[in-house]
C-alpha positions as CSV (number, residue, x, y, z in Angstrom):
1,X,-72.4,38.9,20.0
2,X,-71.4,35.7,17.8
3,X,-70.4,38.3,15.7
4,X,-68.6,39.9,18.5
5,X,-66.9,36.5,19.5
6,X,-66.9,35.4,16.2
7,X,-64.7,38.6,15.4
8,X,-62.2,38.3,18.7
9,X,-61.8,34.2,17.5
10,X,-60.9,35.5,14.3
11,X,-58.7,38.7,15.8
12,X,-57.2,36.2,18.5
13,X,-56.5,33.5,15.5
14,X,-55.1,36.7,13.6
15,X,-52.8,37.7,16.8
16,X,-51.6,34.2,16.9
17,X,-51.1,33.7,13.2
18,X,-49.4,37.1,13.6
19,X,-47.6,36.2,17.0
20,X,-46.6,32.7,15.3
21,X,-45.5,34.3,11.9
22,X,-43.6,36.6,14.2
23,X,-42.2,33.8,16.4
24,X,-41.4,32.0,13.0
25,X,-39.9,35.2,12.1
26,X,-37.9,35.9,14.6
27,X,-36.6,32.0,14.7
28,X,-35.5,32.6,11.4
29,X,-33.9,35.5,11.6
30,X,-32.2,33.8,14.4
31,X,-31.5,31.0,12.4
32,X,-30.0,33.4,9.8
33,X,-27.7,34.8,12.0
34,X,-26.3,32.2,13.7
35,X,-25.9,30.9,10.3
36,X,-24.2,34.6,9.3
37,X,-22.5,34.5,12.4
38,X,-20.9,31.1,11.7
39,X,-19.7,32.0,8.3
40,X,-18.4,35.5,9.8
41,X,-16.4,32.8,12.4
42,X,-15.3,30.5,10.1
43,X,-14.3,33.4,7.4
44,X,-12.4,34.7,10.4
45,X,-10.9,31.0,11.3
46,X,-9.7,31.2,7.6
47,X,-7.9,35.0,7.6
48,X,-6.6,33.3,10.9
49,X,-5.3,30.4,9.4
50,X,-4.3,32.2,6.3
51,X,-2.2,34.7,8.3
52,X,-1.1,31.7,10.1
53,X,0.3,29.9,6.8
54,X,1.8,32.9,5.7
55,X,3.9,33.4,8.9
56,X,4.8,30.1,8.7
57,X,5.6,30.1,5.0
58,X,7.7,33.8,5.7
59,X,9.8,31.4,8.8
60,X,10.7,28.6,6.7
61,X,11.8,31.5,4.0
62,X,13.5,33.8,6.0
63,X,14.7,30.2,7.7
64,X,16.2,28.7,3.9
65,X,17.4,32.4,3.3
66,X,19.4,32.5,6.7
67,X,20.8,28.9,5.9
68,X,21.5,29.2,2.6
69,X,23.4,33.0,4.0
70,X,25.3,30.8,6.2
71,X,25.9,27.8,3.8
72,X,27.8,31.0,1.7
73,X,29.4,32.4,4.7
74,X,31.1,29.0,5.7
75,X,32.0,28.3,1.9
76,X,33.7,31.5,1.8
77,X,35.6,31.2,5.4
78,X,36.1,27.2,4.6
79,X,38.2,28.5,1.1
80,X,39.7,31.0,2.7
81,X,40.8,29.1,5.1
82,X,41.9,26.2,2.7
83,X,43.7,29.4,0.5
84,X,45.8,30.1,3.9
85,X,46.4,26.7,5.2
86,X,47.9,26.3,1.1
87,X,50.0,29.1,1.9
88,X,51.5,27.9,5.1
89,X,51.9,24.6,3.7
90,X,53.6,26.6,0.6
91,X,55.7,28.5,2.8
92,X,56.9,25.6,5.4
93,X,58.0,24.3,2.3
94,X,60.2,27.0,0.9
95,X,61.4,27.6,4.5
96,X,62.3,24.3,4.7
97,X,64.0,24.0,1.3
98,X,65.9,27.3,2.4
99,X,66.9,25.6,5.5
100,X,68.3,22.4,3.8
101,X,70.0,24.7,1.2
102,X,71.6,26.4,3.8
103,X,72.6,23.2,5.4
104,X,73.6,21.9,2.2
105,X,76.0,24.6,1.8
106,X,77.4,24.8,5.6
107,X,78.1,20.7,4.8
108,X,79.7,21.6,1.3
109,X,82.0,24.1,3.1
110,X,82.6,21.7,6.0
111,X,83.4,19.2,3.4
112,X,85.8,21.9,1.3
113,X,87.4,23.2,4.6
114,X,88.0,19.1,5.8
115,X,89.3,18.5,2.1
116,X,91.8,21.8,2.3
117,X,92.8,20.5,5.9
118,X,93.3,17.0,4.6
119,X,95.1,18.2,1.0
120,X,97.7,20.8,3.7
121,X,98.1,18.0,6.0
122,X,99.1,15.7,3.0
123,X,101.2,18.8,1.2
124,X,103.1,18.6,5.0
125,X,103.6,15.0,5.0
126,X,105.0,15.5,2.1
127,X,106.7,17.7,2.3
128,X,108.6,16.4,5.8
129,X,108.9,12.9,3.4
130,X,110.6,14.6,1.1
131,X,112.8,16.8,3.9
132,X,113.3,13.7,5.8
133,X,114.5,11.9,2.6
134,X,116.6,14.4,2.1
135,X,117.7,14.6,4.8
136,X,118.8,10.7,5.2
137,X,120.3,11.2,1.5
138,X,122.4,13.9,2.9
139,X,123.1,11.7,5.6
140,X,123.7,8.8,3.8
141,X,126.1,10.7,1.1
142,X,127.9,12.2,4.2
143,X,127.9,8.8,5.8
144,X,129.1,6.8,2.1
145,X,132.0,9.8,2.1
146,X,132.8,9.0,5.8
147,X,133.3,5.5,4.6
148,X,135.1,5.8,1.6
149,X,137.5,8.4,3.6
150,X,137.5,5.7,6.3
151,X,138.5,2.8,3.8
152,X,140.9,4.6,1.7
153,X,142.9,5.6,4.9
154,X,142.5,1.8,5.5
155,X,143.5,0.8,2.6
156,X,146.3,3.4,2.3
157,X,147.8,2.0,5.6
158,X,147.1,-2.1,4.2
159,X,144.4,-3.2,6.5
160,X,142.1,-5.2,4.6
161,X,138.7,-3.5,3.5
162,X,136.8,-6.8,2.3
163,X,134.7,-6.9,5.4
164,X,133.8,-3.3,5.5
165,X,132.7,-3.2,1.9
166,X,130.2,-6.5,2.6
167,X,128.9,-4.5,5.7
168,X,127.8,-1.9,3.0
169,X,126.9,-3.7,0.4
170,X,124.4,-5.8,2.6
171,X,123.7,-2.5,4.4
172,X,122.8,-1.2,1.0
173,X,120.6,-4.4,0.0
174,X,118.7,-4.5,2.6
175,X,117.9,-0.9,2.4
């Protein structure tokens, strides 16, 4: 019977040795898995964050490349622009140096056409000066004829002509 008791001690120190090496067992093979299970989570974390990074990283590039598209787009539109405002500008100016050309020439003209006027009023002035003059010369030769007929008669019948001929002579003096 000690043997018998002796044996269940030793089975029931052999069940707990086994039950504890078990328990151990088990606690670290808990142990291990929470530790695998941890790495599993933070390798997860990490493709997480990776994939996180690299959506970020593919923004900010798809971001620069949309910018840098538009930076290009509004160069181009900003020169064209600057290539048709030079244009206008380029053709204001012609149209107005056509303008003033043309306005030269309509004040050219005036000026010819007032000069002509001017020249054919002058030609008429002269013209009736020179009619008038001789007009007055014919005048003044049919008026020295009257007077010479008048004094010879005069002096034919012996009247005195003296006084006539200082009439004429101052008339002639005085012009």
């Amino acid at each position: 019977m000690i043997a018998d008791m002796e044996e269940e001690v030793l089975k029931r120190r052999s069940d707990q040795d086994a039950r504890l090496n078990q328990q151990q067992q088990e606690a670290q093979d808990k142990e291990d898995q929470a530790f695998a299970d941890k790495a599993e989570k933070r390798r997860q974390e990490q493709i997480a964050t990776n994939r996180s990074r690299q959506q970020q990283l593919d923004i900010r590039q798809r971001q620069k490349e949309a910018d840098q598209a538009a930076d290009l787009r509004f160069r181009e539109l900003w020169t064209q622009r600057t290539k048709e405002l030079k244009q206008e500008e380029e053709d204001e100016t012609r149209l107005t140096f056509l303008e003033n050309k043309k306005h030269q020439n309509f004040l050219i003209k005036q000026m010819h056409f007032k000069a002509q006027k001017k020249e054919a009023a002058l030609k008429r002035g002269l013209e009736e000066a020179m009619l008038m003059k001789a007009a007055m010369e014919r005048d003044e030769h049919m008026f020295s004829q009257y007077a010479k007929v008048c004094m010879d008669e005069w002096e034919a019948k012996g009247k005195s002509t003296v006084p006539m001929k200082l009439e004429l002579n101052r008339k002639l003096t005085l012009g």
